[in-house]
PALUMBA-705460 format. One record per residue (C-alpha): residue in one letter; x, y, z. Coordinates in Angstrom, 1 decimal. Layout:
# PALUMBA-705460
   rest     east    north       up
      A        X        Y        Z
...
END
This chain:
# PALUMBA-705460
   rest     east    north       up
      X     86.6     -3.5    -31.1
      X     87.1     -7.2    -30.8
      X     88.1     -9.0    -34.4
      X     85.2     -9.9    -36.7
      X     84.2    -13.7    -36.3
      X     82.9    -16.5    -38.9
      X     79.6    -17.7    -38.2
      X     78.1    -21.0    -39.1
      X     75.2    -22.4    -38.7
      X     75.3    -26.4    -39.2
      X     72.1    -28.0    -39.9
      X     69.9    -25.8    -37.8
      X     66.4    -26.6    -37.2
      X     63.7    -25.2    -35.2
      X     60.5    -26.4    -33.5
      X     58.0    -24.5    -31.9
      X     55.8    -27.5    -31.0
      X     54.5    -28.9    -34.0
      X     55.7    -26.1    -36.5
      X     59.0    -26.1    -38.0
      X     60.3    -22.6    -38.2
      X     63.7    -23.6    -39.5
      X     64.1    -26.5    -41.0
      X     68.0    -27.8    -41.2
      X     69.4    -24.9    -43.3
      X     73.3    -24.3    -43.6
      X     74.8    -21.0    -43.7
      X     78.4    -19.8    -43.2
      X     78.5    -16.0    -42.9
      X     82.2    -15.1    -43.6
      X     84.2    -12.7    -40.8
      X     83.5     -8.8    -41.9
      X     80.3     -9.8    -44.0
      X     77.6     -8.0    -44.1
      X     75.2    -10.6    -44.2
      X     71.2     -9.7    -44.6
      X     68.9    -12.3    -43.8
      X     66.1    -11.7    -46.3
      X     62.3    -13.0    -46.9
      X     58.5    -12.6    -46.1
      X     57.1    -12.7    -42.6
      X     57.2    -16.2    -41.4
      X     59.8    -17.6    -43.4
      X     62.3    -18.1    -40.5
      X     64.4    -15.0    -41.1
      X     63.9    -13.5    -37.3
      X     64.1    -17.5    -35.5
      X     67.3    -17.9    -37.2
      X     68.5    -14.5    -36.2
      X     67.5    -14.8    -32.3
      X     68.6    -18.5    -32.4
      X     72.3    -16.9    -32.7
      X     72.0    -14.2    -30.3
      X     71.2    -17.1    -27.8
      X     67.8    -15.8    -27.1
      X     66.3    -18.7    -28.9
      X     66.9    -22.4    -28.1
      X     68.3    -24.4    -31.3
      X     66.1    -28.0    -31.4
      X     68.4    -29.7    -34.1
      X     72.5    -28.7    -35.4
      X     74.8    -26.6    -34.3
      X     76.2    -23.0    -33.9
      X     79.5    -21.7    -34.3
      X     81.2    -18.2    -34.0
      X     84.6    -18.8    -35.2
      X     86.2    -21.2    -33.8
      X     83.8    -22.2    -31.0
      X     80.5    -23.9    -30.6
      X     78.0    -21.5    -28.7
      X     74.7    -23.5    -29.6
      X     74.2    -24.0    -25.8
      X     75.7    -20.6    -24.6
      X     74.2    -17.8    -22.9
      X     73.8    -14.7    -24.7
      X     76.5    -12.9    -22.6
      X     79.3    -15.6    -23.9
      X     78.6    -15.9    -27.7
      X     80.7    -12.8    -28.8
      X     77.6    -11.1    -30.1
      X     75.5     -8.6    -29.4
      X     71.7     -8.0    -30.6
      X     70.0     -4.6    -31.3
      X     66.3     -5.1    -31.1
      X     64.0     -3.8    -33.3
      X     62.2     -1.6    -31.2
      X     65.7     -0.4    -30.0
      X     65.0     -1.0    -26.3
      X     66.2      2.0    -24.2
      X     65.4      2.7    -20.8
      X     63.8      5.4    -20.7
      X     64.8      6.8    -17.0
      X     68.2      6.2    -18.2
      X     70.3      9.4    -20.1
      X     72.3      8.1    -23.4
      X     75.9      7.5    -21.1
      X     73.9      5.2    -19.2
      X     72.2      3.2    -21.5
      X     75.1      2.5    -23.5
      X     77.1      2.1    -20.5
      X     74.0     -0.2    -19.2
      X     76.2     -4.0    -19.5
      X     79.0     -2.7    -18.2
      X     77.3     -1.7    -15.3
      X     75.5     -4.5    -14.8
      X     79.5     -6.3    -15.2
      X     80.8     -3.6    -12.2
      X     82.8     -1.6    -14.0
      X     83.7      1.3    -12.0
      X     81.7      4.6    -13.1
      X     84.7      6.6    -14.9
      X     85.8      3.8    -17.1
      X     82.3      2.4    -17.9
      X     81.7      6.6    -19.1
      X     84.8      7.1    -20.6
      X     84.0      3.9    -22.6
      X     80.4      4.8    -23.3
      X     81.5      8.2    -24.5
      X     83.8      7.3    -26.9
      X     81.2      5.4    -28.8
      X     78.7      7.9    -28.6
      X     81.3      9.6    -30.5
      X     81.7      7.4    -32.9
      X     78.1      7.5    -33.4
      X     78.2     11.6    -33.2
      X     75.8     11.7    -30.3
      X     77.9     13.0    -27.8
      X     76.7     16.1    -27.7
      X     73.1     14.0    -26.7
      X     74.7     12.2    -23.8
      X     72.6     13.7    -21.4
      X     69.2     13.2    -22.9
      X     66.7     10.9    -22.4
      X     66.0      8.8    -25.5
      X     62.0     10.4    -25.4
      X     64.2     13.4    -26.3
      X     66.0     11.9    -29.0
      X     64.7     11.3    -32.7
      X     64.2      8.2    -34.3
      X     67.4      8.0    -36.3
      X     69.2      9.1    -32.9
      X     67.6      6.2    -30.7
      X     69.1      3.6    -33.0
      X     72.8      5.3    -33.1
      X     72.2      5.1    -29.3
      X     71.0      1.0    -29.1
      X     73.8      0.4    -31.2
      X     76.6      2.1    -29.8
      X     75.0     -0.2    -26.4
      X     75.4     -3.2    -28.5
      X     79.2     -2.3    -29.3
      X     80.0     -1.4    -25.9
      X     80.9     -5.7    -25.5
      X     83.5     -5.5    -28.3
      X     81.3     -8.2    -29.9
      X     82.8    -10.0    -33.1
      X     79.5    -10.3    -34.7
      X     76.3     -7.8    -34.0
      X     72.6     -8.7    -34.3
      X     70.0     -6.2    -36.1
      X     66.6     -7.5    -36.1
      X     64.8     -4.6    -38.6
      X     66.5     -1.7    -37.4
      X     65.1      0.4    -40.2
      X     61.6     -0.3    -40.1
      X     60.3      2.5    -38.1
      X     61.9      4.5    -39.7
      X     60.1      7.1    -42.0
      X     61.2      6.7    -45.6
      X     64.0      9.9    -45.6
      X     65.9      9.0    -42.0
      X     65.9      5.4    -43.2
      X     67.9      6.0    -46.3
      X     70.2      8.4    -43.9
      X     70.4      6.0    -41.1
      X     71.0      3.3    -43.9
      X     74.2      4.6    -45.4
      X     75.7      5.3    -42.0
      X     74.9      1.3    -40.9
      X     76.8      0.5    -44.0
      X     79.7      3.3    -43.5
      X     79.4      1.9    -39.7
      X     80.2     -1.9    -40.4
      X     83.1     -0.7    -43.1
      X     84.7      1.4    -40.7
      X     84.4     -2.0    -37.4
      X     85.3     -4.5    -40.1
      X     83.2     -6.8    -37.5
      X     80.3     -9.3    -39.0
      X     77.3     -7.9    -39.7
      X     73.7     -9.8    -39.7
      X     70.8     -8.4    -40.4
      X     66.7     -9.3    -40.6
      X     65.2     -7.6    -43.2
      X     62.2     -8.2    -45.3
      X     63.0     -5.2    -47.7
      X     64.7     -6.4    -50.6
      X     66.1     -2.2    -51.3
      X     67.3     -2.8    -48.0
      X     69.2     -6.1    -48.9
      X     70.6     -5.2    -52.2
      X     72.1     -1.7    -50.7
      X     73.3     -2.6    -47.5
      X     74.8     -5.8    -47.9
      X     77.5     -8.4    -49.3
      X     76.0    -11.5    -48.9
      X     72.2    -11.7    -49.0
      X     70.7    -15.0    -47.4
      X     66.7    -15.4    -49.0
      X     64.4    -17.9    -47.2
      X     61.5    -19.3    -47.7
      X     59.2    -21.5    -45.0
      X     62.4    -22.0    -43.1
      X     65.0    -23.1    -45.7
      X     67.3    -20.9    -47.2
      X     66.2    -20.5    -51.3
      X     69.3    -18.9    -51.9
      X     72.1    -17.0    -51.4
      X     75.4    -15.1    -52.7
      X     76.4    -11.1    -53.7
      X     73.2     -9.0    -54.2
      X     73.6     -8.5    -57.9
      X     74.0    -12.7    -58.4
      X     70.9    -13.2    -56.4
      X     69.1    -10.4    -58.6
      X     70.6    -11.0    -61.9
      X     70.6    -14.7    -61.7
      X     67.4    -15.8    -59.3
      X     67.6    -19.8    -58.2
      X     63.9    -20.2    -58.3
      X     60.4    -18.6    -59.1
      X     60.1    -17.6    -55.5
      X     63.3    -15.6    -55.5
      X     62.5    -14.0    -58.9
      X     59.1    -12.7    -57.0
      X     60.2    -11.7    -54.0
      X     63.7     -9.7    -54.8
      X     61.1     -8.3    -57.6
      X     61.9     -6.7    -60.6
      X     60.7     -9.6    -63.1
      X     58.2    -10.9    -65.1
      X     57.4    -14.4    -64.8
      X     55.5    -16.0    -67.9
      X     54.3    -19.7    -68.0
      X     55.4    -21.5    -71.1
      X     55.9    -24.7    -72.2
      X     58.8    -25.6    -74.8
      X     58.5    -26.1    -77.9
      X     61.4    -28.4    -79.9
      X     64.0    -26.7    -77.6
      X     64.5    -23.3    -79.7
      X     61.3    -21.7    -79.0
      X     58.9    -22.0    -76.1
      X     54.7    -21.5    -76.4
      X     52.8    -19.0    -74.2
      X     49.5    -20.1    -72.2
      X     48.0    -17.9    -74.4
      X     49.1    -19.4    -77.8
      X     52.0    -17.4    -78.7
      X     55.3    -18.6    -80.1
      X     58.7    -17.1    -78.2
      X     62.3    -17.4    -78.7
      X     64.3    -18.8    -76.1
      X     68.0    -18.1    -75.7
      X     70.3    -20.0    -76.9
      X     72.0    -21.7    -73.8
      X     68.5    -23.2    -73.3
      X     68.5    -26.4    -73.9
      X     65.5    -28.4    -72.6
      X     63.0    -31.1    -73.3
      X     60.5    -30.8    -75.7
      X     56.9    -30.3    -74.1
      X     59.3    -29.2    -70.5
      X     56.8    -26.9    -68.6
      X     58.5    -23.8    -67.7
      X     58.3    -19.7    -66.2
      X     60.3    -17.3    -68.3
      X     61.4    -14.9    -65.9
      X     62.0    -11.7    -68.1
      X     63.7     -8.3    -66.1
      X     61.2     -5.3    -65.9
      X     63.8     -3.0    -67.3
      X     65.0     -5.3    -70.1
      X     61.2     -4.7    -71.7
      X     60.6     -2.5    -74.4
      X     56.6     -0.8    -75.2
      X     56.2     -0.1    -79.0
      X     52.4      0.8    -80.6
      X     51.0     -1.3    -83.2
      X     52.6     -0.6    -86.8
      X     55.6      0.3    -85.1
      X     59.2     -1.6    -85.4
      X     59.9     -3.1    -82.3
      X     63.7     -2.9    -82.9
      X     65.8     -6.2    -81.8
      X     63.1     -7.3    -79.7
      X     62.5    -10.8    -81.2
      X     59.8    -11.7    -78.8
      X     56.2    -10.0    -78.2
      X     53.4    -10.2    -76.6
      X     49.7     -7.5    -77.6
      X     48.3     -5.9    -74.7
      X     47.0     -3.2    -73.2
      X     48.3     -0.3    -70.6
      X     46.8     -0.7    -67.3
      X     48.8      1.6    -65.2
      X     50.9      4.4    -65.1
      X     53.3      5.2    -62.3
      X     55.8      8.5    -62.5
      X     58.4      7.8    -60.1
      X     60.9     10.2    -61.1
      X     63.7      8.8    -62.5
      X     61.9      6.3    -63.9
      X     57.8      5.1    -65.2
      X     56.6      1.8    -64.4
      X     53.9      0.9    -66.7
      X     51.2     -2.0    -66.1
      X     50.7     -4.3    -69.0
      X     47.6     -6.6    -69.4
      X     48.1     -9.4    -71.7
      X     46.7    -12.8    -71.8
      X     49.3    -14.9    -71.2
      X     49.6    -14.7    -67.5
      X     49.7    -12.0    -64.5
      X     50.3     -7.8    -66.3
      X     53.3     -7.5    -67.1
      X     55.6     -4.8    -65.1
      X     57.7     -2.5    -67.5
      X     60.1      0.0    -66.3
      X     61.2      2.9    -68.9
      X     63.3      5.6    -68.2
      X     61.9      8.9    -67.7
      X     63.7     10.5    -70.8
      X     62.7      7.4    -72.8
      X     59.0      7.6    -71.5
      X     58.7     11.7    -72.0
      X     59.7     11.1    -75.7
      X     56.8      8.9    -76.3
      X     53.9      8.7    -73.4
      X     51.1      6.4    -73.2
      X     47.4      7.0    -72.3
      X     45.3      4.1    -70.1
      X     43.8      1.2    -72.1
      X     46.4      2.0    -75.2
      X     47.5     -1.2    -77.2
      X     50.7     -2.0    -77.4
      X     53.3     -4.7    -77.9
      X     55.8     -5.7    -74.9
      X     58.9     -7.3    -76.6
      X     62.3     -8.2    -75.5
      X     65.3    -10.0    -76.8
      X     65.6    -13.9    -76.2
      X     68.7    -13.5    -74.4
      X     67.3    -11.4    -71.7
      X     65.4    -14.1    -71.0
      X     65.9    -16.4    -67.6
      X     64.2    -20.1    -68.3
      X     63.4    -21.9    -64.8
      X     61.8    -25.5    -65.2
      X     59.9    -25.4    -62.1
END
């Protein structure tokens, strides 16, 4: 395989007429990353992606792959390679000849184009599927086949526009370690579309969230989850609880429903400073009335609104009235020691310092 490449996008925008898809974001994707590309539909994720692959034009900045400018480059000359989403096989064409498809079309002779498209089925443990037709071939077997096509160019970077999504849920959690076992064992640059933020956090290195074209943030998965930039990143990669407040005299901070909080104490922010306290769903605790809520110094009443067994873990629904329910995950063990019934009261707290103050 060819050596892995930087990629860096320099003030990319762009324009389909009047709507700005991308709007002048900078990105540089170290060589060997695996880099996902992560946000809602229409936020710019999949432009940005096809704008690199060349099968996009750029309207404003610049491209690079390493050391060279491909913004106006052909596909065929960027180093890359792109596997579609919808994998894009031929269908009259057996798995040899599929992946052996751009060499081909490049005239290399038969035996070598084989040989080479062989030993990547391989790779892929599909050789024993070279003959077949991809309508003969599974789901999960289709995308080893599209990507061992991609690889066939020795590219330094490869393209995967939301390989997993059709996918049922089992074969994409297989298919999904063996991408990430896949890009360890190339040690090429890895970018991939997804709007699954499971997806994100497992597969990748560096996760890139946008947001109506701009990039809203972007580092390891487990800074972008434990430390959100903004309210919209908070939402999206999920997991917290965002509560409007406003502060009061720095220390403390007062709900939209009247109640006093603690904030932690590397806060420090204006008096009257409207704010969201962005609280982790796991980092909530559930106690009844009467009952000692521990060394959660903040609490809000409410009710139980939902219950949802997920195995390993219960996610309850909280109404209160100081903003959307509140999300709280409990362990399984810790929920089986003391269950909860619909419409129960019950106090959410959690300690000050769990808490994440953003002055949006």
């Amino acid at each position: 395989m060819a050596g892995a490449a930087d990629v860096e996008l320099v003030a990319v925008t762009k324009r389909y007429g009047a709507t700005v898809a991308v709007d002048g974001i900078n990105l540089r994707i170290p060589a060997g990353s695996y880099c996902c590309l992560l946000g809602p539909s229409g936020c710019g994720k999949t432009s940005t992606l096809r704008m690199i692959s060349g099968h996009e034009d750029v309207s404003e900045g610049d491209i690079l792959v390493g050391s060279r400018n491909i913004t106006d480059l052909p596909p065929a000359k960027r180093s890359t390679a792109m596997m579609f989403q919808s994998y894009a096989l031929f269908p009259h064409l057996d798995c040899v000849d599929n992946v052996a498809f751009s060499l081909t079309m490049k005239g290399v002779g038969r035996a070598e184009r084989r040989s080479r498209a062989m030993e990547l089925l391989g790779r892929m443990q599909m050789e024993a599927f070279a003959e077949r037709l991809p309508s003969q071939l599974s789901g999960g077997q289709q995308q080893r086949v599209a990507l061992a096509r991609a690889l066939i160019t020795d590219p330094g970077v490869l393209l995967l526009d939301e390989p997993l999504s059709a996918l049922d849920p089992f074969l994409r959690l297989k298919v999904r370690e063996e991408l990430k076992s896949l890009q360890a064992r190339l040690g090429i640059t890895f970018i991939h579309v997804t709007h699954s933020q499971e997806e994100a956090m497992a597969l990748a290195n560096l996760v890139v969230v946008m947001n109506r074209g701009r990039i809203e943030q972007m580092g390891a998965p487990e800074q972008v989850f434990s430390r959100p930039a903004s309210t919209f990143v908070a939402r999206f990669i999920g997991g917290y609880n965002l509560l409007p407040a406003r502060v009061d005299g720095g220390a403390g901070a007062v709900l939209s429903n009247g109640y006093h909080v603690r904030l932690p104490q590397r806060a420090a922010l204006a008096s009257d400073a409207r704010v969201h306290l962005a609280i982790r769903a796991d980092r909530l605790h559930l106690s009844v009335p009467g009952a000692a809520n521990g060394e959660m110094t903040c609490a809000v009443p409410g009710k139980v609104r939902t219950i949802e067994y997920l195995g390993l873990s219960v996610k309850i629904g909280v109404d209160i009235d100081a903003g959307d329910p509140l999300a709280v995950v409990l362990s399984e063990p810790h929920y089986a020691a003391a269950p909860l019934t619909l419409g129960q009261a019950v106090s959410a707290g959690w300690n000050p310092e769990d808490t994440l103050v953003m002055t949006e």
